[in-house]
Backbone as JSON, one array per atom type, in Angstrom:
{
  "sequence": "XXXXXXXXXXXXXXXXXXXXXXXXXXXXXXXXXXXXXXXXXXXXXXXXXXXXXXXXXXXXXXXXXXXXXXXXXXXXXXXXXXXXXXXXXXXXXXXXXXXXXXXXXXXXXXXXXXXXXXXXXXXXXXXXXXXXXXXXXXXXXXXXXXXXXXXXXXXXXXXXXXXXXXXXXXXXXXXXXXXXXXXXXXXXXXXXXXXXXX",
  "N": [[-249.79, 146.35, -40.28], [-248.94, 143.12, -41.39], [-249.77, 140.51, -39.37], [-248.37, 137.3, -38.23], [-248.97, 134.11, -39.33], [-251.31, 131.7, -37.52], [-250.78, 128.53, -35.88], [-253.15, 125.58, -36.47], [-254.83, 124.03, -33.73], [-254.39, 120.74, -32.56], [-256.63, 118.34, -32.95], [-257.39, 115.89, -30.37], [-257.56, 112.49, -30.68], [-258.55, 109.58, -28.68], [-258.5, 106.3, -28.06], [-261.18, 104.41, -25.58], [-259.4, 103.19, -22.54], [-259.64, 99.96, -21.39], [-261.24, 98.61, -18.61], [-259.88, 97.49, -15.2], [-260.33, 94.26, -13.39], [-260.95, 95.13, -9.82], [-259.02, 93.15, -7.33], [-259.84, 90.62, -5.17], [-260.22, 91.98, -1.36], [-258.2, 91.03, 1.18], [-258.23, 89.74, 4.78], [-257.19, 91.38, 7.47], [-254.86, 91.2, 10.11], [-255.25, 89.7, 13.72], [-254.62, 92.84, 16.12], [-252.23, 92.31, 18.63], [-252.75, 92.77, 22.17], [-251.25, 95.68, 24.06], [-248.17, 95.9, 26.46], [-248.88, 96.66, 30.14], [-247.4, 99.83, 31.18], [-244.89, 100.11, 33.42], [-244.5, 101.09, 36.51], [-242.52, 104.28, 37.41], [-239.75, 105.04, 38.97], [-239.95, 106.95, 42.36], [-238.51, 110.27, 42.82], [-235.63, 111.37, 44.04], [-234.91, 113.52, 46.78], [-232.99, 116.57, 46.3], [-229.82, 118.12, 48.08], [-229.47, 120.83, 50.39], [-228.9, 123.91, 49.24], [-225.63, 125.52, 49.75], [-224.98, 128.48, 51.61], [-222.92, 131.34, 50.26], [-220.28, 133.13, 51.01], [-220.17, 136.76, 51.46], [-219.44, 139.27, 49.42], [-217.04, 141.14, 49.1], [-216.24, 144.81, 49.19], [-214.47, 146.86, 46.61], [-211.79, 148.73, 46.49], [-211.42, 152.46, 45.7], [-210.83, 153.22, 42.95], [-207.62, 155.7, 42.14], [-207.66, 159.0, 40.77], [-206.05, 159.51, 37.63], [-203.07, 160.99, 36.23], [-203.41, 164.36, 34.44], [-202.91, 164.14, 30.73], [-199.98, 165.07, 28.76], [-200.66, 167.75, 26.11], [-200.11, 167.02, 22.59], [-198.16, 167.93, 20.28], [-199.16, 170.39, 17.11], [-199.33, 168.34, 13.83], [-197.38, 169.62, 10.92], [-198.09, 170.75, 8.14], [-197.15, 169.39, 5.28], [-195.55, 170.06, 2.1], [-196.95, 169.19, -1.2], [-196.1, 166.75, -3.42], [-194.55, 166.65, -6.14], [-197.68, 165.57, -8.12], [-198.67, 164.0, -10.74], [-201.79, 164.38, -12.52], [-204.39, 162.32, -13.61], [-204.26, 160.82, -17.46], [-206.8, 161.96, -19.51], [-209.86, 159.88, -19.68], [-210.62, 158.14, -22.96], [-213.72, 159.59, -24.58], [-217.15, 157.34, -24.68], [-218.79, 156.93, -27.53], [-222.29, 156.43, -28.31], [-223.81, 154.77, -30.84], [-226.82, 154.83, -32.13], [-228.67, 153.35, -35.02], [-231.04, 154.68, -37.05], [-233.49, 153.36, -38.69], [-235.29, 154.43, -40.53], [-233.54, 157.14, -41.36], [-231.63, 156.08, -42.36], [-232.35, 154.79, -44.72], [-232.95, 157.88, -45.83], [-230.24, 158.97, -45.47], [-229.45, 157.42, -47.61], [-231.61, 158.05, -49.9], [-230.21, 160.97, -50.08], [-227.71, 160.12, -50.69], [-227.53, 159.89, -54.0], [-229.66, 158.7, -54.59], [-233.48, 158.4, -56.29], [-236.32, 160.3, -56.22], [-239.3, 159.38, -56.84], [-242.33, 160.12, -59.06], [-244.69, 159.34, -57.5], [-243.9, 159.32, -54.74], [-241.89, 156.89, -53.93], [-238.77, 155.88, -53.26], [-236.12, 155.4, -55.89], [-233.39, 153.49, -55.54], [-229.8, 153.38, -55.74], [-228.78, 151.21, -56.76], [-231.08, 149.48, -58.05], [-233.07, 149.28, -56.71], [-236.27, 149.6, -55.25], [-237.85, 151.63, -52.57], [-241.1, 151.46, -50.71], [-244.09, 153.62, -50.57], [-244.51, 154.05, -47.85], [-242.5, 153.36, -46.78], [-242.03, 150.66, -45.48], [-241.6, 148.77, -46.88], [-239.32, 147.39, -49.64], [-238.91, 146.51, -52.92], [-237.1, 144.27, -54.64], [-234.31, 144.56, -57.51], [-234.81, 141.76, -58.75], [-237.43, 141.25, -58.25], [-238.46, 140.42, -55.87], [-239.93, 141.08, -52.24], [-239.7, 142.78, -49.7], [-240.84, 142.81, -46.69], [-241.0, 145.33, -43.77], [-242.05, 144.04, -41.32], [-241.24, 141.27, -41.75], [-241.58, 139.54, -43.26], [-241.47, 138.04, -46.33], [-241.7, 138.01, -50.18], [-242.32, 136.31, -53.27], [-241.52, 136.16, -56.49], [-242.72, 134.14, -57.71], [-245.16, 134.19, -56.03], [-244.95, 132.83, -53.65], [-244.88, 133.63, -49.93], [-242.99, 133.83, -47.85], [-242.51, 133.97, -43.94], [-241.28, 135.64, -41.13], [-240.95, 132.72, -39.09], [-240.36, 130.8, -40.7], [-242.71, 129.83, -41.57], [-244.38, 128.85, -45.09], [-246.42, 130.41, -47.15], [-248.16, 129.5, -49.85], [-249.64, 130.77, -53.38], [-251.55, 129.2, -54.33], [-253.11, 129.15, -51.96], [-252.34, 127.05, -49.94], [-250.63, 126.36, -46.4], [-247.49, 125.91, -45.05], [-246.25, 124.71, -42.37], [-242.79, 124.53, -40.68], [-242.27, 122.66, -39.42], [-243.31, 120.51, -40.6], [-246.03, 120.69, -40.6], [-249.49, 120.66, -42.68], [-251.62, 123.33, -44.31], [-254.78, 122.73, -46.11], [-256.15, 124.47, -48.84], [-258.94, 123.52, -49.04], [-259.18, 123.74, -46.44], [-258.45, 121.63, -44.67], [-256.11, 119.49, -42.75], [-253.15, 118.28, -42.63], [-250.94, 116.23, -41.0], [-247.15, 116.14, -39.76], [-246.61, 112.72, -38.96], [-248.18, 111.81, -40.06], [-251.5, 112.03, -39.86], [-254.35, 113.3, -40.87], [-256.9, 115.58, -40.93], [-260.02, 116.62, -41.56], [-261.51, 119.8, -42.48], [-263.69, 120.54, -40.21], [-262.41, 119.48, -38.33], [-262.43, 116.44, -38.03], [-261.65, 113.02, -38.18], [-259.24, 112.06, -40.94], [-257.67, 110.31, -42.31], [-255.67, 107.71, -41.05]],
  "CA": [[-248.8, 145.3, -40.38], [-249.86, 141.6, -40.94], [-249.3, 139.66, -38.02], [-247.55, 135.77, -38.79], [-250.41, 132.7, -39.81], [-251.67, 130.72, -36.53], [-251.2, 126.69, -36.29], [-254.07, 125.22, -35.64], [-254.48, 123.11, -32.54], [-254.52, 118.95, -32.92], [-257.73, 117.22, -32.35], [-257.22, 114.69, -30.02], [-258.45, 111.34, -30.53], [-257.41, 108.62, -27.7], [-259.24, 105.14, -27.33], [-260.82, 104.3, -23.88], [-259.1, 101.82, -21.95], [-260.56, 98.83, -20.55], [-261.46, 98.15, -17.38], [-259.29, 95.87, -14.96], [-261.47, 94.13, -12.28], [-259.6, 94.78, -9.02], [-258.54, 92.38, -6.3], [-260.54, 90.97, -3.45], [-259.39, 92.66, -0.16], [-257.67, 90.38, 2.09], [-258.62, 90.3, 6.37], [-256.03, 91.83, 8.32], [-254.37, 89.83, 11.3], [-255.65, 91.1, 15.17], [-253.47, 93.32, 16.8], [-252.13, 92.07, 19.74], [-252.44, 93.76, 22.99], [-249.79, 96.24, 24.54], [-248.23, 95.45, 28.03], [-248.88, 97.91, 30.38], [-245.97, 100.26, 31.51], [-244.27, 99.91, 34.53], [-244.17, 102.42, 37.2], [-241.0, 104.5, 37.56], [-239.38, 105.01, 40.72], [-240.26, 107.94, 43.4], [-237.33, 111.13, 42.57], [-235.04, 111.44, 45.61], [-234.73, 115.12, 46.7], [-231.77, 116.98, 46.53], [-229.35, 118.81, 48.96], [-229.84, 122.19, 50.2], [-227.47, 124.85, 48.86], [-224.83, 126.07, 51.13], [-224.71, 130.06, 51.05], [-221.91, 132.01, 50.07], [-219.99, 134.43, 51.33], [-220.72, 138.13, 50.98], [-218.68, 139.56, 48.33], [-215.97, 142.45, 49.76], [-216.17, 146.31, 48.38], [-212.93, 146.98, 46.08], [-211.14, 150.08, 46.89], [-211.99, 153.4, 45.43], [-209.43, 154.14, 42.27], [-207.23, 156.94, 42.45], [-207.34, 159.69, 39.65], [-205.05, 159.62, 36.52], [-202.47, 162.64, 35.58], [-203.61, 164.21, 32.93], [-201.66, 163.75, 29.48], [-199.76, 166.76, 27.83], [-200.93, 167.9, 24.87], [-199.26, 166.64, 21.8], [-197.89, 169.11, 19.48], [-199.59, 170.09, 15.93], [-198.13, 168.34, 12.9], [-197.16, 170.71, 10.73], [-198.4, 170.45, 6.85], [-196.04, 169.19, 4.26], [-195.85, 170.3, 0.71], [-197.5, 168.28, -1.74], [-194.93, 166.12, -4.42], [-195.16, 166.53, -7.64], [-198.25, 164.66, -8.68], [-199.65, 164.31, -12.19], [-203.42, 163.91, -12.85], [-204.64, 161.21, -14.44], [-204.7, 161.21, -18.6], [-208.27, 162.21, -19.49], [-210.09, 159.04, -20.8], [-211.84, 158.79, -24.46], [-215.24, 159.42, -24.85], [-217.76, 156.5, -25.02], [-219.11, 157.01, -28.31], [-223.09, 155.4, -28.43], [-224.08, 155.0, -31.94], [-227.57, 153.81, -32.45], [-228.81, 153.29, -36.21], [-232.88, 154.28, -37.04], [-233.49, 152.46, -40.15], [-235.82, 155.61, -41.56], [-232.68, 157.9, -40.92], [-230.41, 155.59, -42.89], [-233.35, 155.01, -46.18], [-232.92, 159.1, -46.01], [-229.41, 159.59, -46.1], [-229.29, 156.63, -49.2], [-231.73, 159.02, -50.63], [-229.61, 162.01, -50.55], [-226.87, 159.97, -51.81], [-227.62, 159.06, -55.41], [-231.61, 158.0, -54.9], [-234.19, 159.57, -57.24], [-237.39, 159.89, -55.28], [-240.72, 159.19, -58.3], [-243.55, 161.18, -58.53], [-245.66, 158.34, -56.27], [-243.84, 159.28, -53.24], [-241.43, 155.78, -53.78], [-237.22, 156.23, -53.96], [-235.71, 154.49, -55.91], [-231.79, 153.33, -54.4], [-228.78, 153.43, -56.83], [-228.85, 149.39, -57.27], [-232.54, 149.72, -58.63], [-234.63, 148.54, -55.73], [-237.95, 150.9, -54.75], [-238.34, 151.57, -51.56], [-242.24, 151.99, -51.03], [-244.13, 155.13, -50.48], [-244.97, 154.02, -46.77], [-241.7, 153.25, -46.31], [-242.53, 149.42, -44.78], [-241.24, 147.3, -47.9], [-238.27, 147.17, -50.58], [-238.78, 145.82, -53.63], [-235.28, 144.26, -55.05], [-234.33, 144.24, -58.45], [-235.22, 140.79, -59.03], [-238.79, 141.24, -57.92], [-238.65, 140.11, -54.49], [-240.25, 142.17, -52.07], [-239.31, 142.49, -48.32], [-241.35, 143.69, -45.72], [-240.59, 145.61, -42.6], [-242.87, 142.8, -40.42], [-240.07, 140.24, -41.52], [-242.41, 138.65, -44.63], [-240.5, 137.74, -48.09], [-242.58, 138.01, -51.05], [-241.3, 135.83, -54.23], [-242.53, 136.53, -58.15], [-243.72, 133.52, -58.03], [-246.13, 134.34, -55.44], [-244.94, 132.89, -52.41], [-244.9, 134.01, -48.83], [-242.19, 133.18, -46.61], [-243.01, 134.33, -43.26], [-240.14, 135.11, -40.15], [-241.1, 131.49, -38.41], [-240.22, 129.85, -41.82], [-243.8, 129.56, -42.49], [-244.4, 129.24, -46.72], [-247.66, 130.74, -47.73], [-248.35, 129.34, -51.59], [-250.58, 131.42, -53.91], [-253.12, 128.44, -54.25], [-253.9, 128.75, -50.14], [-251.82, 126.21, -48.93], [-250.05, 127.08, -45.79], [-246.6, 124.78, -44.78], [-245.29, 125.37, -41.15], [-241.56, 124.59, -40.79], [-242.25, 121.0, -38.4], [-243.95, 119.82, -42.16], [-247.85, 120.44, -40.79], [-249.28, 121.6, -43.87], [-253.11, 123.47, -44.26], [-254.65, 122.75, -47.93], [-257.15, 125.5, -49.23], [-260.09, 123.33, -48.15], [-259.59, 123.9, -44.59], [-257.98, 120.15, -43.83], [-254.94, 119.72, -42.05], [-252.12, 117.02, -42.79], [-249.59, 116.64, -39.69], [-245.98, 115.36, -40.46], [-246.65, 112.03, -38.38], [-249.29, 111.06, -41.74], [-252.61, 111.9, -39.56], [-255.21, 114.58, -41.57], [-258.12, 116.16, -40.41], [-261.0, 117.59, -42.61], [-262.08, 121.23, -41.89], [-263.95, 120.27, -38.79], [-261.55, 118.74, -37.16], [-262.71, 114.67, -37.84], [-260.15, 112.51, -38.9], [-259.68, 111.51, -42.04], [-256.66, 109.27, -42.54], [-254.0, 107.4, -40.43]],
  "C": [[-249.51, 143.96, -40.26], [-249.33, 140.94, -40.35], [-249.06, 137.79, -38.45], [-249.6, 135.07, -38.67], [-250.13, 131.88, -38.19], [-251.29, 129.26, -36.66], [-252.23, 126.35, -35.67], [-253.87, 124.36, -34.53], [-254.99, 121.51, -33.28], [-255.71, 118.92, -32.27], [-257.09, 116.04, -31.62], [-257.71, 113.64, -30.13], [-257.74, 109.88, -29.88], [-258.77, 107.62, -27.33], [-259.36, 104.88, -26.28], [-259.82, 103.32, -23.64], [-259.85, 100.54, -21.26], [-260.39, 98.76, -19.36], [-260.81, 97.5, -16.29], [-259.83, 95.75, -13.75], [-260.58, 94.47, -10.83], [-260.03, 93.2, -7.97], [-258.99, 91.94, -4.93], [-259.84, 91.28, -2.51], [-259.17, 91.71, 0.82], [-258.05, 90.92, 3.89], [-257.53, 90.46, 6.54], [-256.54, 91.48, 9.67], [-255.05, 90.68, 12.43], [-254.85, 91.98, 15.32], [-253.18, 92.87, 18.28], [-251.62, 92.83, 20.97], [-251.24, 94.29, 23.56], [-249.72, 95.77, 25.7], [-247.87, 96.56, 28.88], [-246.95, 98.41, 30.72], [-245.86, 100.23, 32.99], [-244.28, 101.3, 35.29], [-243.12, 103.02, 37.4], [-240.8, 104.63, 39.22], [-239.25, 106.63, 41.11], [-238.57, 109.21, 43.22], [-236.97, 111.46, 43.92], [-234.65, 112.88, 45.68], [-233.55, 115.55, 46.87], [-231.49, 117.89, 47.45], [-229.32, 119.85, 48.87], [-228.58, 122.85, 49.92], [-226.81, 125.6, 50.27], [-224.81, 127.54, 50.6], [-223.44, 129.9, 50.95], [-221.64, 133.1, 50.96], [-219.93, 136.0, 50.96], [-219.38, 138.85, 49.8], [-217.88, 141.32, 49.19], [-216.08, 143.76, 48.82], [-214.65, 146.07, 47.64], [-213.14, 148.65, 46.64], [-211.42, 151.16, 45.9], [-210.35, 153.85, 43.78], [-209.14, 155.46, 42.01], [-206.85, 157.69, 41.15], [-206.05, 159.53, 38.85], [-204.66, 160.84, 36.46], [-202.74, 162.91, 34.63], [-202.59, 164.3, 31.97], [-201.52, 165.08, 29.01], [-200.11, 166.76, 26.61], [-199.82, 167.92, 23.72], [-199.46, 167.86, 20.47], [-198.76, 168.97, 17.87], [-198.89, 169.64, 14.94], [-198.77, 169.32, 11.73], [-197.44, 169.61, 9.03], [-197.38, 170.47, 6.23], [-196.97, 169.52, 2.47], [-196.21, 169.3, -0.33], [-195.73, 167.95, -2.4], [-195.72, 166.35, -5.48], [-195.84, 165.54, -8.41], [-198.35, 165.06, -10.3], [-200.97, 163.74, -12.17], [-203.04, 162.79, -13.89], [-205.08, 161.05, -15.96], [-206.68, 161.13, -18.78], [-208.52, 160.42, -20.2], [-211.14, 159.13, -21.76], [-213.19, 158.88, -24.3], [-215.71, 157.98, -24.81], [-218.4, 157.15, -26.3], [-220.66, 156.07, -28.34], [-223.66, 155.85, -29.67], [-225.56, 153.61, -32.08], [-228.34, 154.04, -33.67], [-230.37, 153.1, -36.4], [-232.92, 154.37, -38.34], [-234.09, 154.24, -41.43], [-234.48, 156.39, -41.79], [-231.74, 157.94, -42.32], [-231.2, 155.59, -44.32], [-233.06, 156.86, -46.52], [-231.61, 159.4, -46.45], [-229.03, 158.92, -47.21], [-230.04, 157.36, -49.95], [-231.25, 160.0, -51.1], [-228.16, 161.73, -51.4], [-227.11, 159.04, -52.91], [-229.18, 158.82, -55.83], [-232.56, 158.91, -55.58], [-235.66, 159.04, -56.29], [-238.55, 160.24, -56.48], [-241.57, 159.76, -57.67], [-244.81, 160.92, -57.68], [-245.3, 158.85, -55.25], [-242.47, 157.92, -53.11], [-240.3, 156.26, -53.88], [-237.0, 155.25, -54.3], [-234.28, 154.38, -55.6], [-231.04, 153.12, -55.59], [-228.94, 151.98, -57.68], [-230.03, 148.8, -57.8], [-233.3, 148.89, -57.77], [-235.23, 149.71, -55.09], [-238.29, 150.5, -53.4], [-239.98, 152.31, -51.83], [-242.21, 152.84, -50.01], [-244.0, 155.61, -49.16], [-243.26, 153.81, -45.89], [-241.5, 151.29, -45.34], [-241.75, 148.44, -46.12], [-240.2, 148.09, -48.99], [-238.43, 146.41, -51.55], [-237.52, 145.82, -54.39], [-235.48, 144.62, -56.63], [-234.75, 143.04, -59.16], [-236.46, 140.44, -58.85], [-239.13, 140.58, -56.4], [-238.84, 140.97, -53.6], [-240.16, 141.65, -50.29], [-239.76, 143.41, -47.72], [-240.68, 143.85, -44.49], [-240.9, 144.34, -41.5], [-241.57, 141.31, -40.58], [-240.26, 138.89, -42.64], [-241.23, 138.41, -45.43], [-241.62, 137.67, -49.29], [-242.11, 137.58, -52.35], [-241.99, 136.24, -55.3], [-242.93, 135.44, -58.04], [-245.23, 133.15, -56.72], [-246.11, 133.51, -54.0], [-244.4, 133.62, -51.53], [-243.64, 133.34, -47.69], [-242.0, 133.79, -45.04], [-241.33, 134.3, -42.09], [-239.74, 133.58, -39.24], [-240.58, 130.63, -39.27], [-241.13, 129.16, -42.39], [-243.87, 129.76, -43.86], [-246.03, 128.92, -46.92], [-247.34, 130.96, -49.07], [-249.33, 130.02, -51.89], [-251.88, 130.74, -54.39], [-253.55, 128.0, -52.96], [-252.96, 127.84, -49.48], [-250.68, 127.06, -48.38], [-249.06, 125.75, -45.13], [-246.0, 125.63, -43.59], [-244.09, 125.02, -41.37], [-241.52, 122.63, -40.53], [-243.21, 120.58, -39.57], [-245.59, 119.99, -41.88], [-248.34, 121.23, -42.06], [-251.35, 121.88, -43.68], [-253.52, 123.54, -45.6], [-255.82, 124.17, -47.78], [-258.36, 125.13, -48.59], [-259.95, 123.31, -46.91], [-258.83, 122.83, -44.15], [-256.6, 119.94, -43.54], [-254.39, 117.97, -42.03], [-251.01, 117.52, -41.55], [-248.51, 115.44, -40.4], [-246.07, 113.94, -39.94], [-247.91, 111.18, -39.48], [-251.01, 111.19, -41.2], [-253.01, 112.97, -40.13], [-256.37, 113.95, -41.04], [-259.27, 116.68, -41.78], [-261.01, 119.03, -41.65], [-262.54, 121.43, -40.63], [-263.51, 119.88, -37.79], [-261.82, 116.58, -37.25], [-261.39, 114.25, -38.5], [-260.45, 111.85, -39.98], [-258.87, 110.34, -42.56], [-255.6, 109.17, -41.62], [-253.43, 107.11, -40.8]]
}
């Protein structure tokens, strides 16, 4: 499978800046001294705790009667339920492309002595199974390509690969045959990367 066309990366090209002298540094003022701190005042002690009195025993509690045993309840007959209607199936239907080229073969498709079918509406599936050529000569690959009669490439990104080399991304950068690279903003590169026009 051929894998999509690269963009190249931008050369950067960014003028230094100039210089700017700085600023002589200004003296900073004295600091003027702190004043000391003051002493606090001496903590006055506090009064002693008065005890308590001793805490009294409670009295001893006197056993509970025990409880009579409560009678069994007695099972009741169900009511006439109904179950719940069954519900439908989920149905999962998933569609594999070879599967579907097979059963368009069995209906109507004549399969040629290459190995290729061709499909009622006269487009050839190839032998590999990877591409469709339409009736009109347009040819569509599995990968997500387009292939026109007149020899271009239209790629899933909306890249257009022309049959004399040039390659046009979508954002207008375009690559010519010699190697040099035009960006939509009017700056081109040669092959090496130098610049060639702003």
């Amino acid at each position: 499978m051929k894998s999509p066309i690269r963009k190249p990366p931008r050369p950067t090209t960014t003028p230094p800046k100039p210089v700017v002298p700085t600023k002589p540094v200004t003296p900073t003022k004295p600091v003027a001294p702190t004043k000391p701190v003051t002493p606090t005042k001496p903590v006055v002690p506090t009064k002693p705790v008065v005890p308590t009195k001793p805490v009294t025993p409670t009295k001893p509690v006197a056993p509970t009667k025990p409880v009579a045993p409560t009678k069994p309840v007695v099972p009741t007959t169900p009511v006439g339920t109904k179950r719940p209607p069954m519900p439908w199936p989920i149905i999962n239907i998933a569609v594999d492309p070879l599967a579907l080229i097979a059963l368009i073969q069995t209906i109507g498709a004549t399969v040629n002595g290459d190995g290729s079918t061709t499909l009622p509406d006269g487009s050839v599936v190839g032998v590999d199974n990877t591409s469709i050529k339409r009736p009109d000569g347009i040819i569509q690959h599995q990968d997500g390509r387009v292939e026109y009669p007149d020899g271009r490439i239209i790629w899933p990104d909306n890249t257009v690969e022309y049959p004399d080399g040039r390659i046009v991304w979508e954002d207008g950068t375009e690559k010519l045959p010699d190697g040099s690279i035009k960006y939509p903003d009017g700056l081109a590169y040669d092959a090496q990367g130098n610049l060639i026009s702003e």
